[in-house]
C-alpha positions as CSV (number, residue, x, y, z in Angstrom):
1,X,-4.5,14.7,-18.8
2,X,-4.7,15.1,-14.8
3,X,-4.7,18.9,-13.9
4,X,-3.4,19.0,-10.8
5,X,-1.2,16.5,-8.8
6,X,-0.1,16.0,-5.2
7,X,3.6,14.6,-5.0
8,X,4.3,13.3,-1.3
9,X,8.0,12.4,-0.8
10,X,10.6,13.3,1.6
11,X,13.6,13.3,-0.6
12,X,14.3,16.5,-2.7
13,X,16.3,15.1,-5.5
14,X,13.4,11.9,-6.1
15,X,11.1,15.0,-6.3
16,X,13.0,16.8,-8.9
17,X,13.0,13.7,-11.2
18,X,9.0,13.3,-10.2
19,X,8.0,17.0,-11.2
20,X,10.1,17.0,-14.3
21,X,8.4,13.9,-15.5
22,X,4.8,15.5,-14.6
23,X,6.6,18.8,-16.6
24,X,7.5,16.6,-19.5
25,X,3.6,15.6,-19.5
26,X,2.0,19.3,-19.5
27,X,0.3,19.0,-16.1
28,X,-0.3,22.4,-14.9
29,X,-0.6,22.4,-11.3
30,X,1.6,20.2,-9.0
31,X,2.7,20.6,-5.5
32,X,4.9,19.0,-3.3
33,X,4.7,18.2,0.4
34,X,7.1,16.2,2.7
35,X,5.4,15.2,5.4
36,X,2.0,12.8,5.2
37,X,-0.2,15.1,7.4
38,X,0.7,18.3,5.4
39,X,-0.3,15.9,2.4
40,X,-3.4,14.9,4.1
41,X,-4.2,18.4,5.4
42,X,-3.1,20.0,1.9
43,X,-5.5,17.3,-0.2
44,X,-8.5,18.3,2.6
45,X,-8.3,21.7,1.9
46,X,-8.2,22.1,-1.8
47,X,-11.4,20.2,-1.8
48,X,-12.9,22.6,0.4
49,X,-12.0,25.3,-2.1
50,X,-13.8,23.7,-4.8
51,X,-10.3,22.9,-6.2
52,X,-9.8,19.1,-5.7
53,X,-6.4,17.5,-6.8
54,X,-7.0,14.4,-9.3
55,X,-3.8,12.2,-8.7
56,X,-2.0,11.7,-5.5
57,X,1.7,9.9,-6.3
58,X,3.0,8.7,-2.8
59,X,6.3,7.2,-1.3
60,X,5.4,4.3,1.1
61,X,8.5,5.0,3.6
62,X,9.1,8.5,5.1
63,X,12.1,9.3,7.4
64,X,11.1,10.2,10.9
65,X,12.5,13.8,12.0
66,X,11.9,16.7,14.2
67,X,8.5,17.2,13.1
68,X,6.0,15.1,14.8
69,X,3.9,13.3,12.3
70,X,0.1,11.5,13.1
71,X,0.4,9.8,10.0
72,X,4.2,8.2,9.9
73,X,3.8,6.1,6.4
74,X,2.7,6.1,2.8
75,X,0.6,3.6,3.9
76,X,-0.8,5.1,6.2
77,X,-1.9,8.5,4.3
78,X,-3.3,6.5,1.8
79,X,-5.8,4.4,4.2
80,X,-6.8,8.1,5.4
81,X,-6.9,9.5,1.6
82,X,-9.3,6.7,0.7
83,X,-12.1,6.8,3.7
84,X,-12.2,10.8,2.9
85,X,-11.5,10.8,-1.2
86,X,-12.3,7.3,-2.4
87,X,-12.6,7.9,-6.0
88,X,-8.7,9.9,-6.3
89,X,-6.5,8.3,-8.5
90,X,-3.4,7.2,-6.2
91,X,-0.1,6.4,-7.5
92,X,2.5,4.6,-5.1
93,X,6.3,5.0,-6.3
94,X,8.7,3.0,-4.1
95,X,11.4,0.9,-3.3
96,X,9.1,-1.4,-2.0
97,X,8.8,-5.0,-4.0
98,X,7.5,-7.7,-1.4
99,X,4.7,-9.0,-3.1
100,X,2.4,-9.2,-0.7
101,X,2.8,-5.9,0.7
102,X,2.1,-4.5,-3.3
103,X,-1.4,-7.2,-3.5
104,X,-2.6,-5.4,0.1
105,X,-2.3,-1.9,-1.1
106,X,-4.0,-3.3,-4.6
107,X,-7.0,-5.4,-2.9
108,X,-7.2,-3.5,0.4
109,X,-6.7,0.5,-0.1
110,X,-7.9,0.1,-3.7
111,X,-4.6,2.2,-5.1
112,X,-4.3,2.9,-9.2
113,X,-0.7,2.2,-10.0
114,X,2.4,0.9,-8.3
115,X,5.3,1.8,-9.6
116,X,8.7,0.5,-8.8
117,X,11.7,3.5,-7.9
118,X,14.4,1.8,-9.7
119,X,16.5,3.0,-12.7
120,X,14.2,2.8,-14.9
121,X,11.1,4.3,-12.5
122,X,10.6,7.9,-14.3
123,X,9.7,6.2,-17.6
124,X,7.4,3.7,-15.7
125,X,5.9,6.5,-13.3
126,X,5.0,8.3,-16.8
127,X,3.6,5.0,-18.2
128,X,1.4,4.8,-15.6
129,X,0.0,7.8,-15.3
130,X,-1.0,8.5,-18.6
131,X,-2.5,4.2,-18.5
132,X,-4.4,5.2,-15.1
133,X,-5.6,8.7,-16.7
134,X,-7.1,6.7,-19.8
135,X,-8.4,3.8,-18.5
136,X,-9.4,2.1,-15.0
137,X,-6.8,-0.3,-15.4
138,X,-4.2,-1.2,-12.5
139,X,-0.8,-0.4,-13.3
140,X,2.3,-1.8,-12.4
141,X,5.7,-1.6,-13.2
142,X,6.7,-3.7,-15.2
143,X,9.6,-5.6,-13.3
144,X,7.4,-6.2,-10.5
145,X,4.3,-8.5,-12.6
146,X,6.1,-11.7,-12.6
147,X,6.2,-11.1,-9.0
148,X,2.6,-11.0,-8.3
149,X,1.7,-13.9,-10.9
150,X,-1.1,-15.5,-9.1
151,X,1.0,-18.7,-9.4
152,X,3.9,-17.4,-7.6
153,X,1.7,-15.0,-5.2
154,X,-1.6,-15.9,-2.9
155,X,-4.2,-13.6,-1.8
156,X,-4.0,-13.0,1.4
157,X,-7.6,-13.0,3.2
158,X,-9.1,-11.0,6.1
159,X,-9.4,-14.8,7.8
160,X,-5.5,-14.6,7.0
161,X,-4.8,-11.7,8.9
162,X,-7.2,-12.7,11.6
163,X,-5.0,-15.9,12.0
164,X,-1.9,-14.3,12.4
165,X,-3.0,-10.7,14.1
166,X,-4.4,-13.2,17.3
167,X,-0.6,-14.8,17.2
168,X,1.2,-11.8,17.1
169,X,-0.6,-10.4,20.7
170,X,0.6,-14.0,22.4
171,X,-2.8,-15.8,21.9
172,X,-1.9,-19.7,21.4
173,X,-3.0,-21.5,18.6
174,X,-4.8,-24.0,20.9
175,X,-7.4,-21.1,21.8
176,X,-7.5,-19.5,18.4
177,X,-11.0,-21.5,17.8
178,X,-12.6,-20.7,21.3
179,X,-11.9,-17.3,20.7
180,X,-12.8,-17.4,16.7
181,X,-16.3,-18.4,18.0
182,X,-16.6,-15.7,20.1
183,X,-15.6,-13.3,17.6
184,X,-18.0,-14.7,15.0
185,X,-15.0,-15.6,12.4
186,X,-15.2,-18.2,10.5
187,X,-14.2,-20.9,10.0
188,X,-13.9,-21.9,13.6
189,X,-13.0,-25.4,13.6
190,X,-9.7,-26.4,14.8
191,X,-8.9,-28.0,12.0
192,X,-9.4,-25.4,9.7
193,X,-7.7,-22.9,11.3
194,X,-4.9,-25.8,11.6
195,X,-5.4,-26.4,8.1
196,X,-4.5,-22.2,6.7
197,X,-1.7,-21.9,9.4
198,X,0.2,-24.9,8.0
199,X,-0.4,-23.6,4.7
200,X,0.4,-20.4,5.6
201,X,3.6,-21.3,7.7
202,X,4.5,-23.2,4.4
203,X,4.0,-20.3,1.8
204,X,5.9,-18.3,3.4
205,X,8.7,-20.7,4.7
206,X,8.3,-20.5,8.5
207,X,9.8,-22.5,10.7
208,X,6.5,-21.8,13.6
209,X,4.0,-19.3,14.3
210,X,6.3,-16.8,16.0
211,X,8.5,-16.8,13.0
212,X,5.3,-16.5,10.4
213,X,4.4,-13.5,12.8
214,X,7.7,-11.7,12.1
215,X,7.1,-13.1,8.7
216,X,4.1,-11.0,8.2
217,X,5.1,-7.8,9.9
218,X,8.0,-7.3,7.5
219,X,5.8,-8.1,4.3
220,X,3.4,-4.9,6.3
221,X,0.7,-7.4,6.4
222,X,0.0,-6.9,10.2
């Protein structure tokens, strides 16, 4: 079983239920932190002693206080835990269940588990982390898998992104191929990039590009 575990979440009772859990499980050494850059700071320097943590269990949304914070998100911590520790196991518990935002943090930040804070998220945070400590195997919880069933959820692609991150800073999508060919993304064509947006616009039921832009920033996709 994991030896030592990192909890970081800003509420004080949710952290109760999370260290009795890890308790419950025999794991020897965990620590809690609040804030992501004490997280990020605290994971850092254990390594340096020669004492790494082996599982990181994060909250994706932290509330913003008087303590000024570089890294703001779970999200965020976790893009700077994976360039520096990239084979941590990570754990997300949250209240999070968009889809799209869970297949991003899957595909994209490579995390171990997502587990769902709901009623019934203690017995499905202990699921996990024993599942992710035997095997290599992506956890999730299980109220949530219907929701990413590939036939009900698309991958979103890098070309995706590119799409919609050009709309979102007032580019029109009459220049979007001009400026794809300058940028060496592909495919260029009009027509294709015609082609994904109406899909896109379709998928996610919105009415035109500036409402698939707000679209996408509340799923955290841009």
């Amino acid at each position: 079983m994991f030896q030592k575990v990192l909890i970081a979440e800003d509420f004080d009772i949710i952290n109760s239920g999370l260290k009795a859990t890890l308790e419950k499980m025999k794991i020897p050494k965990i620590t809690h932190i609040s804030y992501c850059d004490e997280a990020f700071l605290k994971l850092k320097k254990a390594k340096l002693e020669g004492n790494p943590f082996d599982l990181l269990i994060t909250d994706l949304s932290f509330v913003e206080d008087h303590h000024k914070q570089n890294i703001t998100s779970g999200e965020a911590l976790i893009e700077n835990v994976r360039k520096e520790f990239p084979t941590l196991k990570i754990i997300v518990f949250s209240v999070e269940d968009k889809p799209f935002r869970i297949q991003h943090l899957y595909n994209h930040l490579k995390i171990d588990a997502y587990v769902w804070k709901n009623r019934n998220g203690q017995k499905e945070l202990e699921k996990a982390i024993q599942q992710i400590y035997e095997s290599k195997s992506f956890y999730i919880s299980e109220d949530l898998r219907e929701a990413i069933h590939p036939r009900k959820a698309i991958e979103i692609t890098e070309y995706d992104i590119h799409i919609i991150e050009h709309l979102s800073e007032g580019i029109l999508q009459d220049n979007l191929p001009e400026l794809f060919v300058k940028k060496q993304i592909k495919p260029s064509g009009k027509s294709s990039i015609e082609k994904r947006l109406k899909f896109l616009k379709e998928h996610f039921n919105a009415k035109n590009p500036t409402h698939l832009v707000a679209i996408a920033k509340d799923f955290g996709l841009i």
